[in-house]
C-alpha positions in Angstrom: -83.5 -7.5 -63.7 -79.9 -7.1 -62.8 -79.1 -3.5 -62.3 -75.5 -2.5 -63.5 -73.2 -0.8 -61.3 -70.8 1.4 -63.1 -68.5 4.8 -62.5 -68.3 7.6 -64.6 -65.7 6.6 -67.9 -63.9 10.0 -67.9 -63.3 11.2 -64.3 -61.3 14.1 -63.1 -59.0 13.5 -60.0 -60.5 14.3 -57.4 -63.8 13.0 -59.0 -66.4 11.5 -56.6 -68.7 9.1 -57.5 -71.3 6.9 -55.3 -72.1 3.5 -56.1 -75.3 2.2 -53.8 -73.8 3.2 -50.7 -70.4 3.0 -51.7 -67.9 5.7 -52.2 -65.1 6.1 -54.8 -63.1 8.7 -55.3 -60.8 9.5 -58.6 -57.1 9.5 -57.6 -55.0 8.8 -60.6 -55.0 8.8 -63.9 -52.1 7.1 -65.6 -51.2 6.2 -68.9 -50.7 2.4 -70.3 -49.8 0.6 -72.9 -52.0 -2.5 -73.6 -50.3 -6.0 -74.7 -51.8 -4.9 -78.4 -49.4 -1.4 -77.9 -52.7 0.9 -78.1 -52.0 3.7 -75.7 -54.3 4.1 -73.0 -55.6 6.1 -69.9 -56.2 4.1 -66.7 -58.5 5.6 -64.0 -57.1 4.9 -60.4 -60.1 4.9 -57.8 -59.8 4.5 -53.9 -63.0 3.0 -52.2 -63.8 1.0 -48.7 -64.1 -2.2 -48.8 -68.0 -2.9 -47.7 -67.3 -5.5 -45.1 -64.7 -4.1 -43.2 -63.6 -0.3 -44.2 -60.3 -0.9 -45.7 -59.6 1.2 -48.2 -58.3 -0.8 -51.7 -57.7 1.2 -55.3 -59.8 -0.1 -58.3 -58.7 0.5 -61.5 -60.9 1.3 -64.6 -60.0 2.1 -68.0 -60.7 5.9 -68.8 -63.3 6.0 -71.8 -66.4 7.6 -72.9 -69.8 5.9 -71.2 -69.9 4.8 -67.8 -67.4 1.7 -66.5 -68.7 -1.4 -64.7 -67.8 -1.9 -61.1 -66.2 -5.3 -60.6 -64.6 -4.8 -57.3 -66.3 -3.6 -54.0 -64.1 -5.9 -51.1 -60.7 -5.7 -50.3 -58.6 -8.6 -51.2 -59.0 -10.0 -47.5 -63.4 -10.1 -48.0 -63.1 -10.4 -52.2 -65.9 -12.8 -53.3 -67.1 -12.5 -56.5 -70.2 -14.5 -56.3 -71.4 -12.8 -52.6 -73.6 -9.9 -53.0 -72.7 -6.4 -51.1 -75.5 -5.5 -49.3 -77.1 -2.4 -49.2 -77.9 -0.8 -45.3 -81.7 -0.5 -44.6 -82.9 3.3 -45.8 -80.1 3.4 -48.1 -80.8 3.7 -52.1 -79.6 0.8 -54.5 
């Protein structure tokens, strides 16, 4: 079974949150207004990229329950249908 990876929905800046061995931290949180002109909160995250360190911002919207990861590569490594693996010892 396919484990979810998701970050908290409602984060504080500064909000630190560890996906397998990956880390994102909370940076931003900025208002939008969607194409249907519901206004919203965006959540701004800054994480490595797991190939090659880079950092690269992921943004999430800012709701209740817990937000799925889609993004853990920068745009240089980004490929959706390659799995990040996780280091030997490490958690998934």
């Amino acid at each position: 079974m396919k484990t979810s990876l998701s970050l908290p929905g409602r984060p504080e800046i500064g909000c630190v949150a560890l996906v397998q061995h990956q880390r994102f931290e909370c940076v931003e949180i900025r208002p939008h207004v969607t194409r249907t002109g519901r206004d919203v909160e965006l959540s701004i995250w800054i994480g490595r990229c797991a190939d090659c360190g880079v950092p690269f911002d992921l943004v999430t919207p800012r709701r209740a329950g817990p937000v799925r990861v889609d993004r853990r590569r920068c745009a240089e490594h980004r490929d959706p249908k390659r799995r990040v693996k996780v280091p030997a010892g490490a958690s998934a």
